[in-house]
C-alpha positions in Angstrom: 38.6 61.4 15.7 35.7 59.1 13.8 36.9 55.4 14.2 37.5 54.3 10.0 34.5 52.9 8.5 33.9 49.2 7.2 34.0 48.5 3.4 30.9 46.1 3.8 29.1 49.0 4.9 28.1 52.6 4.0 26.7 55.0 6.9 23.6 56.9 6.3 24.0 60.5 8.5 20.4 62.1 8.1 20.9 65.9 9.2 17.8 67.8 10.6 18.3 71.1 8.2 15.6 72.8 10.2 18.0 73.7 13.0 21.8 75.7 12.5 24.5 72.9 13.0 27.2 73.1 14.9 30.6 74.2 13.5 34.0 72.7 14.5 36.1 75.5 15.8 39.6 75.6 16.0 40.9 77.3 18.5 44.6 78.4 18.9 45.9 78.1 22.8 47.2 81.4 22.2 43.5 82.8 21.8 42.1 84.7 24.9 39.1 83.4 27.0 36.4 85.8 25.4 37.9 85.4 21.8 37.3 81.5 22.8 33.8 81.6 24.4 33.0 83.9 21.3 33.9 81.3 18.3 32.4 78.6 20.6 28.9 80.3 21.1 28.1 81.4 17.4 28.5 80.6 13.9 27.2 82.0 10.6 24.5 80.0 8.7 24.6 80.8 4.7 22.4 83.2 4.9 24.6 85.4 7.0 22.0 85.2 10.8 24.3 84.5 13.3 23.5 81.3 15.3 23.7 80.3 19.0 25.4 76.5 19.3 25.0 74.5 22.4 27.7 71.5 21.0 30.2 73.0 19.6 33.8 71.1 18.7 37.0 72.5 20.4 39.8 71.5 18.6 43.8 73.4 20.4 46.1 74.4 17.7 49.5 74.4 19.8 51.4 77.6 19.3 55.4 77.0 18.9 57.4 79.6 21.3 58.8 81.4 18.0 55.1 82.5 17.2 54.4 83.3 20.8 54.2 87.8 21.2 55.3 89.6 24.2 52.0 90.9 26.3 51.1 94.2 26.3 50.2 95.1 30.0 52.7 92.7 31.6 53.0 94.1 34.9 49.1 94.1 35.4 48.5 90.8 33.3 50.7 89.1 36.3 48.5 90.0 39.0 45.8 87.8 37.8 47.6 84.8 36.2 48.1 82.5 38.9 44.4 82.4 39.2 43.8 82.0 35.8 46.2 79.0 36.1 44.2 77.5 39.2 41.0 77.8 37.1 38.8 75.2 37.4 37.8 75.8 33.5 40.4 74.1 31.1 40.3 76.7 28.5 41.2 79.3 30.7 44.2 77.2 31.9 45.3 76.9 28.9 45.1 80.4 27.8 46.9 81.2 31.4 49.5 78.7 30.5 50.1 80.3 27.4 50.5 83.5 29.2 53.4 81.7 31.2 55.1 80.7 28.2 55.4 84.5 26.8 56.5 85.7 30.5 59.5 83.2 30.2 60.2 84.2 26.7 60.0 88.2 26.7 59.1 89.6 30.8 61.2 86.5 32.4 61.8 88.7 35.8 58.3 89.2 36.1 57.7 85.7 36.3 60.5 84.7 38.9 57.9 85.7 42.0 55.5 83.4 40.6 58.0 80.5 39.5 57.3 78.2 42.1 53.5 78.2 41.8 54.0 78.3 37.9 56.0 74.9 37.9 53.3 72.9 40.1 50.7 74.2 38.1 52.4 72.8 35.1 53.1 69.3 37.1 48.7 69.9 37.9 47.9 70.1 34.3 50.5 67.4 32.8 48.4 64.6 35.1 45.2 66.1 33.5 43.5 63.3 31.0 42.7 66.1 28.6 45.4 65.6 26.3 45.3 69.3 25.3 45.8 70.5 28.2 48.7 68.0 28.8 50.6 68.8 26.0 50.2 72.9 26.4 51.8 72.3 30.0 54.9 70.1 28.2 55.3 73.0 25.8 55.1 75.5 28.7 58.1 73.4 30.4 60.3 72.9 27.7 60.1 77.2 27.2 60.7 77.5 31.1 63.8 75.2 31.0 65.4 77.3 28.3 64.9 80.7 29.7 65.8 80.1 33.7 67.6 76.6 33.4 69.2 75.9 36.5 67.7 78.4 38.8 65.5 75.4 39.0 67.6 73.6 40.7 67.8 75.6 43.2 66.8 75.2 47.2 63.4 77.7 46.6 62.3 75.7 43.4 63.9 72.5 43.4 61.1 70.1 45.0 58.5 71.6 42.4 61.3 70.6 39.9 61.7 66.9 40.7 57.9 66.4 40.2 58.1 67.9 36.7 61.0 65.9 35.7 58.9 63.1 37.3 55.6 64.1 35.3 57.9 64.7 32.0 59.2 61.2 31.9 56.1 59.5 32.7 54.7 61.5 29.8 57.4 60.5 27.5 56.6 57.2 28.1 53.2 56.5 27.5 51.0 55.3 24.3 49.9 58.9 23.3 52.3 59.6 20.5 52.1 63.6 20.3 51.9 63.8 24.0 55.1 61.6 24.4 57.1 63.1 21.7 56.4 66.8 23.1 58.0 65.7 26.7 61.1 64.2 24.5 61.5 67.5 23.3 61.0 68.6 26.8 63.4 66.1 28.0 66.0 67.6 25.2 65.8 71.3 26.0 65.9 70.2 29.9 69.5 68.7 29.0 70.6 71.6 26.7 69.6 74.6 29.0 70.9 73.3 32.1 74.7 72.5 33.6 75.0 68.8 33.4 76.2 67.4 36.4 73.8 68.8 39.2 71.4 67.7 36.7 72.8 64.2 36.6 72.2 64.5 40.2 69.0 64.9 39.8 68.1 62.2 36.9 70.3 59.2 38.8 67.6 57.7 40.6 64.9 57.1 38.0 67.3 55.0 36.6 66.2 52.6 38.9 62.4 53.3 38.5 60.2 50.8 38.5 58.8 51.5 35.3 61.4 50.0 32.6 59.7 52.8 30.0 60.4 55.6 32.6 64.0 53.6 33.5 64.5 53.8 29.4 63.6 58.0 29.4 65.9 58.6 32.2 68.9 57.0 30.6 68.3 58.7 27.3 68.7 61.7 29.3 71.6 60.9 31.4 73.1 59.7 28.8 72.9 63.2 26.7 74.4 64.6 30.4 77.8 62.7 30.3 77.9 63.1 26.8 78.4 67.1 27.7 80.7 66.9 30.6 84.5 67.2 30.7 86.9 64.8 32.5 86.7 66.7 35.3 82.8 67.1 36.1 83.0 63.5 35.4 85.7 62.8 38.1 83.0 65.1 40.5 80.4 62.8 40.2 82.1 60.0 40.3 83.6 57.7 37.3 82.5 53.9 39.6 79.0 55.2 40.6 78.6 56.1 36.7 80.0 53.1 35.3 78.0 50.5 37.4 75.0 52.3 36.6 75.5 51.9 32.8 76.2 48.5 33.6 73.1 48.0 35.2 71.1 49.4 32.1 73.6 47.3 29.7 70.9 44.1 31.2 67.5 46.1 30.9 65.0 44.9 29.1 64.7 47.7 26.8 66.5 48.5 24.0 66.4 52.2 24.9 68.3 51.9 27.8 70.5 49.2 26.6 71.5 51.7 23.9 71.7 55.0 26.3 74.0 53.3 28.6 76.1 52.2 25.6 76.2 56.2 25.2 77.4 56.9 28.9 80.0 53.6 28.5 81.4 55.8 25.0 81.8 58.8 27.0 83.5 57.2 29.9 85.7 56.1 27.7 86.7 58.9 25.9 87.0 60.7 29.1 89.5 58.5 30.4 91.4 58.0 26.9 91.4 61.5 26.7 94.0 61.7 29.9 97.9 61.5 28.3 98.9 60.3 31.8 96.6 57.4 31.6 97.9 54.3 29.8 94.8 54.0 27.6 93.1 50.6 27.1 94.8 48.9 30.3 93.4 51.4 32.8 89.9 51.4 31.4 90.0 47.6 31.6 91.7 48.0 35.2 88.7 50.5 36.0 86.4 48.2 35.0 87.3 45.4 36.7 87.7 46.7 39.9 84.4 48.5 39.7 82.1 46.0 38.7 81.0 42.6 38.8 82.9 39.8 36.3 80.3 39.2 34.0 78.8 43.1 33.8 82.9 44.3 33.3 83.0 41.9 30.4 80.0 43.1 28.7 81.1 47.1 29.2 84.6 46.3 28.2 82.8 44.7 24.9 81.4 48.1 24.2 85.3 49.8 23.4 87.1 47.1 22.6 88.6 47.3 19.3 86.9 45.4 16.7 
């Protein structure tokens, strides 16, 4: 995108009309490599002569998954994709990744084999400076979470897994706007499609990443975990271990976190209010007390207490 112009100042552009120009191209990531390479090679001048171009612009139009179409061939288009994926040309992995997305959506068994290899290459492309390419991959994740969701987390996939949920929140956390907003939404459907607590499991220790932007991600998202879990998932994973971790993000240094752990505080609460054998307020002060340091109970206990 041109850089805005100064007011004190008006550009003079003089355009050799001798020679066909160029014309931007946009190019939907659902497109095919040939239809691509053919809008990228030639253009029409006015008076109808086709033209060769050797700059031509590439601009992705990202295809949502309700306007992706179920492939024709699906059984042969499988042999080849994982190439396609491995390409070393970044239209072609985009067009593969594309591909991935309609196997999840409408041939899902057809893509289990391949899962694995799928994931890592969608962990590949997220680290890729080409932001296109980036942002394809982050749509390609959030479609993969919905359709398989924890089959993820299991033994055969789940190391390929913790590098995307790596690659996702460091991707939701940078300066690129569309880029991070895209691996939010990721994030989101990552929470909704899967059974919270071995997902908690999962998201507990980047809570203490180094990075307080990746620290503020992970929160958001384990706070949208205990916000879906019942008394006793909570009691599985373990009411102190929770509680001194929102306690720990209650001091971060980002308002983010300070506000997710305020969620997973809430829903602690609740949880234990919810219990009729419970005396209410005096056990969660009790509970809070003997779990965590003077200074970090009195600042949680400021979170539910009436006002």
């Amino acid at each position: 995108m041109s850089s805005p112009q100064s007011n004190d100042a008006v550009p003079v552009t003089v355009t050799d009309t001798s020679q066909p120009q160029p014309i931007p191209r946009k190019i939907p990531v659902a497109a095919t490599v040939d239809e691509i390479k053919q809008m990228t090679e030639t253009h029409h001048n006015g008076n109808g002569v086709a033209a060769t171009t050797t700059s031509t612009e590439v601009v992705i139009d990202y295809v949502l998954s309700a306007d992706l179409k179920p492939i024709l061939d699906p059984t042969a288009k499988i042999q080849g994709l994982v190439e396609e994926m491995e390409s070393k040309d970044w239209i072609t992995v985009c067009d593969s990744l594309n591909d991935a997305r309609r196997f999840a959506l409408f041939h899902s068994v057809l893509l289990i084999p391949v899962l694995e290899k799928v994931v890592l290459v969608l962990v590949k492309a997220m680290k890729n400076p080409r932001s296109a390419l980036c942002k394809t991959s982050i749509m390609a994740s959030a479609d993969v979470f919905v359709v398989y969701g924890d089959c993820l987390l299991e033994d055969e996939f789940s190391k390929a897994f913790d590098q995307l949920l790596l690659q996702l929140l460091l991707k939701a956390s940078q300066d690129k706007r569309f880029v991070c907003e895209e691996a939010e939404k990721s994030l989101d459907a990552m929470v909704q499609s899967f059974l919270a607590l071995p997902l908690l499991h999962k998201l507990k220790a980047h809570a203490r990443h180094t990075n307080p932007r990746v620290r503020a991600k992970a929160a958001t998202s384990i706070s949208n975990c205990v916000k879906k879990m019942k008394p006793e998932e909570l009691n599985e994973f373990g009411p102190a271990s929770l509680v001194r971790m929102a306690a720990d993000l209650l001091n971060d240094r980002l308002p983010e976190a300070r506000e997710a752990a305020r969620g997973i505080v809430i829903s602690l609460y609740e949880s234990f209010i919810s219990d009729p054998e419970i005396e209410k307020q005096e056990s969660w002060q009790n509970f809070c007390e003997s779990n965590l340091p003077a200074l970090h109970a009195q600042s949680t206990l400021k979170i539910t207490s009436p006002q």
